[in-house]
Biotite code that builds the C-alpha atoms (Angstrom):
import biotite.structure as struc

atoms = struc.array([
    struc.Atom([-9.951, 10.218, -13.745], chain_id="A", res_id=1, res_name="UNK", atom_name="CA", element="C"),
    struc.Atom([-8.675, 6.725, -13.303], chain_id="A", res_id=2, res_name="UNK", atom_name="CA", element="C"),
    struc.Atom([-8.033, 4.696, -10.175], chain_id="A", res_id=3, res_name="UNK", atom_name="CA", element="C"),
    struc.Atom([-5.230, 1.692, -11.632], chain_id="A", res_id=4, res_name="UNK", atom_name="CA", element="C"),
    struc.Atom([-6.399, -0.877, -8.912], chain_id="A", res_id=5, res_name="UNK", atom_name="CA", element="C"),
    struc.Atom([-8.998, -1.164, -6.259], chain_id="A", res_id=6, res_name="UNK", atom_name="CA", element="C"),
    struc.Atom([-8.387, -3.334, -4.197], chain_id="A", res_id=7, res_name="UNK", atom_name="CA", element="C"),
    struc.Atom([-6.357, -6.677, -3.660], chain_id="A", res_id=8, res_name="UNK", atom_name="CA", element="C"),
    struc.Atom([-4.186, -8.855, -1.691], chain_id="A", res_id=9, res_name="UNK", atom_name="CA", element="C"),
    struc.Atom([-0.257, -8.933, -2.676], chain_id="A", res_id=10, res_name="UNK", atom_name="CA", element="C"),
    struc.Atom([2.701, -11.389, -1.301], chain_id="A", res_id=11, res_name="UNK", atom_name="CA", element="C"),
    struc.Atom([5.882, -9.340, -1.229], chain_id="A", res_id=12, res_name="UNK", atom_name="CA", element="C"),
    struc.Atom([9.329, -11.675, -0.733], chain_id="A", res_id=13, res_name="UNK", atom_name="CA", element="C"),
    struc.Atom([11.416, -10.519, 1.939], chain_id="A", res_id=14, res_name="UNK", atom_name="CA", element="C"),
    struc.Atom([13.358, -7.234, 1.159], chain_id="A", res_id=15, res_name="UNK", atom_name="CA", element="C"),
    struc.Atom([11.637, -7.062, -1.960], chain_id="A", res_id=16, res_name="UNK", atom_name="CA", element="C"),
    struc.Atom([8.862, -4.210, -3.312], chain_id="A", res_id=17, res_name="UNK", atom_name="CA", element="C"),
    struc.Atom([6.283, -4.334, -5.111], chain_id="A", res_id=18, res_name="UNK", atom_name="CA", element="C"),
    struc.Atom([3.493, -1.204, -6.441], chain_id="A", res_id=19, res_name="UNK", atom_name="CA", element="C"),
    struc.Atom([0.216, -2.180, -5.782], chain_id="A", res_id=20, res_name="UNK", atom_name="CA", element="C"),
    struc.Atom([-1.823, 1.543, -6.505], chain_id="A", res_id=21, res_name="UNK", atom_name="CA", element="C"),
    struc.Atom([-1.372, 3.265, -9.348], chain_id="A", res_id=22, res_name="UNK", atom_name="CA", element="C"),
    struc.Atom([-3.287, 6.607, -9.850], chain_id="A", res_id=23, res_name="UNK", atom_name="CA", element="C"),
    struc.Atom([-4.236, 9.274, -12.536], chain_id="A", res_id=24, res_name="UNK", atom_name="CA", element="C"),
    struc.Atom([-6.791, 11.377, -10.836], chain_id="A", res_id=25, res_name="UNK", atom_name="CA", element="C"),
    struc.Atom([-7.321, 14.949, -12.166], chain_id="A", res_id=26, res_name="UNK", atom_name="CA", element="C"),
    struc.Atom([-6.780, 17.938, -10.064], chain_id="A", res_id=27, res_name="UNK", atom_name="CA", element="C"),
    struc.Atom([-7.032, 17.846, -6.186], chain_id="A", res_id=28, res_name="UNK", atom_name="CA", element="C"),
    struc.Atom([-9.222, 14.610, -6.593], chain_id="A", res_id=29, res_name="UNK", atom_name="CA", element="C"),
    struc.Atom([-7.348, 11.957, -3.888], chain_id="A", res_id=30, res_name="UNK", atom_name="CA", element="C"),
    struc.Atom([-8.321, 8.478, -3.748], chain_id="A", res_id=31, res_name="UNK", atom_name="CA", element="C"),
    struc.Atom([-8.452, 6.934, 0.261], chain_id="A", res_id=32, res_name="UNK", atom_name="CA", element="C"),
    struc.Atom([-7.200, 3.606, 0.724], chain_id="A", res_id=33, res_name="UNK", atom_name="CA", element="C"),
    struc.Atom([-7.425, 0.888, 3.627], chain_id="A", res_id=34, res_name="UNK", atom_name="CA", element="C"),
    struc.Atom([-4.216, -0.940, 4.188], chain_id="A", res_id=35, res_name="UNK", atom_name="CA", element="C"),
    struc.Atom([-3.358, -4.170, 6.130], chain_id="A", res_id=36, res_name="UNK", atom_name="CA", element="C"),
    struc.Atom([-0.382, -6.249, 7.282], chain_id="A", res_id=37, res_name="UNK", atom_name="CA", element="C"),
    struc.Atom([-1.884, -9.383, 7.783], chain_id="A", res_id=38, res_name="UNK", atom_name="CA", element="C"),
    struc.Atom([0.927, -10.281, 9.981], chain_id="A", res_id=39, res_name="UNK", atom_name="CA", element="C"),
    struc.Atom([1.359, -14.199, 9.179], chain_id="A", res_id=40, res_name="UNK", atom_name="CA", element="C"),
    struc.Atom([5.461, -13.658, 9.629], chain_id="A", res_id=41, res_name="UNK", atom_name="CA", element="C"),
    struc.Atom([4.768, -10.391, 12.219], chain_id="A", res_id=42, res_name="UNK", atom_name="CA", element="C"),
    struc.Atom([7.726, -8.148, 10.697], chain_id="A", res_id=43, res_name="UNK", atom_name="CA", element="C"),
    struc.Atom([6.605, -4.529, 9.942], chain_id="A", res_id=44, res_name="UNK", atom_name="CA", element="C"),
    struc.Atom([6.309, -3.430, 6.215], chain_id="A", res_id=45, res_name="UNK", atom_name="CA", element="C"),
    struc.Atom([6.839, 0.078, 4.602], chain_id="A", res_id=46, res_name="UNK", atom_name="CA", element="C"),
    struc.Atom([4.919, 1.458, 2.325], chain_id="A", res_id=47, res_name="UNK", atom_name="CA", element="C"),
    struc.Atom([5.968, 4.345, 0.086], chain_id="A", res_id=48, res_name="UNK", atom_name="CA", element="C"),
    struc.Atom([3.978, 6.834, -2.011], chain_id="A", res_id=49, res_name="UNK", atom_name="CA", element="C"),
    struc.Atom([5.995, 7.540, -5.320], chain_id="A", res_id=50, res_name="UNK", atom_name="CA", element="C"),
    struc.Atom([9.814, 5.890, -3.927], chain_id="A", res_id=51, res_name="UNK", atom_name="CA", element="C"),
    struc.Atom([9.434, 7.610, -0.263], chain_id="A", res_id=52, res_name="UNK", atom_name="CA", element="C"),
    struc.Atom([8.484, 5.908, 2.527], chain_id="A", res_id=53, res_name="UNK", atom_name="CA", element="C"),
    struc.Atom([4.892, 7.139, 4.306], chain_id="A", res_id=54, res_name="UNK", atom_name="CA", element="C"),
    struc.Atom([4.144, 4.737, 6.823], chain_id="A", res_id=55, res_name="UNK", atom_name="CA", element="C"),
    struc.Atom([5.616, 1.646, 8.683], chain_id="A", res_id=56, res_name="UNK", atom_name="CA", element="C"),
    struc.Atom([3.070, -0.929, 8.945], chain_id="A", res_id=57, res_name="UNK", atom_name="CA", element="C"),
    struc.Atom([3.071, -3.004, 11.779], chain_id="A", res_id=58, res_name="UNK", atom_name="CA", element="C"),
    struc.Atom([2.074, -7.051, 12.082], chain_id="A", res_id=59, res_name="UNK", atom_name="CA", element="C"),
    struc.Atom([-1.891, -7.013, 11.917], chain_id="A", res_id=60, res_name="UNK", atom_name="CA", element="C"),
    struc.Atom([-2.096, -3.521, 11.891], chain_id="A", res_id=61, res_name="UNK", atom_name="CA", element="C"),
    struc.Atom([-3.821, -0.720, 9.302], chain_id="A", res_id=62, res_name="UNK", atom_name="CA", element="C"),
    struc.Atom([-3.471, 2.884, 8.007], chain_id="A", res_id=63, res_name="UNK", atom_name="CA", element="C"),
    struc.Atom([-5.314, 5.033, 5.450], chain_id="A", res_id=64, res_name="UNK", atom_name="CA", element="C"),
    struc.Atom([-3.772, 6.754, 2.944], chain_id="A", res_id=65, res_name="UNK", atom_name="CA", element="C"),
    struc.Atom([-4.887, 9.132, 0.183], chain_id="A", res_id=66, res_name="UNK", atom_name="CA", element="C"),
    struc.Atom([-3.084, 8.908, -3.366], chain_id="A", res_id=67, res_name="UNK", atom_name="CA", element="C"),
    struc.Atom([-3.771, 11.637, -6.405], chain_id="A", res_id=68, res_name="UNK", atom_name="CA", element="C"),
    struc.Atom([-1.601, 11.290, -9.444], chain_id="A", res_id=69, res_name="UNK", atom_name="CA", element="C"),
    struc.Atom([0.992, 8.603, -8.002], chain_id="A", res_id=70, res_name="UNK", atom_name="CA", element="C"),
    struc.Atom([1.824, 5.065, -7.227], chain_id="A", res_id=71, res_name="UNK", atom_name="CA", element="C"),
    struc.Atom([1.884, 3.406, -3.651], chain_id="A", res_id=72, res_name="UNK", atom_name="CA", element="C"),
    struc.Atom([4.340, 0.342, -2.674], chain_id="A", res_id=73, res_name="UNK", atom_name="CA", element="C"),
    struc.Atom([4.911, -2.012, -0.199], chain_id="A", res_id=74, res_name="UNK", atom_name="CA", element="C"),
    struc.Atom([8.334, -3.753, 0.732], chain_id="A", res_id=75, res_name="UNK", atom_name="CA", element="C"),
    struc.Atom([8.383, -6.813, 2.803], chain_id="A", res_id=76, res_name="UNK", atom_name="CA", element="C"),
    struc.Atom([10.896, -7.006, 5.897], chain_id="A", res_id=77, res_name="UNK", atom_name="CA", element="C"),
    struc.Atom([14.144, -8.096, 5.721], chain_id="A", res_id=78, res_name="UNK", atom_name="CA", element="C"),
    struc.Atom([13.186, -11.637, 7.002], chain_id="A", res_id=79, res_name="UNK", atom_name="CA", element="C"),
    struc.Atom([10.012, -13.083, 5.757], chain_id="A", res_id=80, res_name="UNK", atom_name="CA", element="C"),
    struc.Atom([7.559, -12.550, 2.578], chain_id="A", res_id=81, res_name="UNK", atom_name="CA", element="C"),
    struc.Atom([4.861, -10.370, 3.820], chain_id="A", res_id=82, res_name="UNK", atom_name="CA", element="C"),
    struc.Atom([1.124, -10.399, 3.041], chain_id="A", res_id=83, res_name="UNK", atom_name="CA", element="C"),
    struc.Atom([-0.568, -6.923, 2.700], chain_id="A", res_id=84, res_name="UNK", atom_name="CA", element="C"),
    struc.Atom([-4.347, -6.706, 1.838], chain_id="A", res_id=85, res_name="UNK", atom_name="CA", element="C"),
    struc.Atom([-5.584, -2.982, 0.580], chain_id="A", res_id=86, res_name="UNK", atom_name="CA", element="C"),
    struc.Atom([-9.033, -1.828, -0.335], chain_id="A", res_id=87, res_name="UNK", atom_name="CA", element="C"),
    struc.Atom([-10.267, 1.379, -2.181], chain_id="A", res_id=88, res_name="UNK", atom_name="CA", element="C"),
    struc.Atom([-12.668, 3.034, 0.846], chain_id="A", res_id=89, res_name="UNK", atom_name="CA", element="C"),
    struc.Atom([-13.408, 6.001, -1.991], chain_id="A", res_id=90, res_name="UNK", atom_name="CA", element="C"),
    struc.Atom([-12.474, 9.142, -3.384], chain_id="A", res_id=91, res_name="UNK", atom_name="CA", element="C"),
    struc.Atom([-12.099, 12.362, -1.905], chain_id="A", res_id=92, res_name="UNK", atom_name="CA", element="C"),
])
């Protein structure tokens, strides 16, 4: 069971996406993570588990989300880079 990263910050350009979790956990093992739009240019980002988008992130705003055997990302908005902080709260 492997969790690819922990936890981090990550500047996305505008329009752009970048993964930021990657996961290999074994069987219905999910990992729970924390994230945040630190809102410095206050545009929304998406993030998406495995190419679909799961949540729209607003400016200074947070959301958990559990990840098993897939990857999370997070695209900027269309006007500004954005700056998204995400922490590993644990597995579950």
């Amino acid at each position: 069971m492997a969790v690819g990263i922990r936890s981090g910050r990550v500047v996305v350009p505008a329009t752009e996406t970048k993964d930021v979790v990657l996961s290999d956990l074994v069987g219905n093992k999910k990992a729970l993570y924390r994230f945040f739009n630190s809102g410095k240019t206050g545009e929304a980002v998406t993030i998406s588990r495995d190419g679909n988008v799961v949540h729209t992130l607003a400016s200074k705003d947070s959301v958990d989300l559990s990840i098993g055997n897939e990857k999370l990302s997070v695209t900027a908005g269309a006007k500004e880079e954005a700056e998204v902080v995400y922490e590993l709260l644990g597995l579950i």
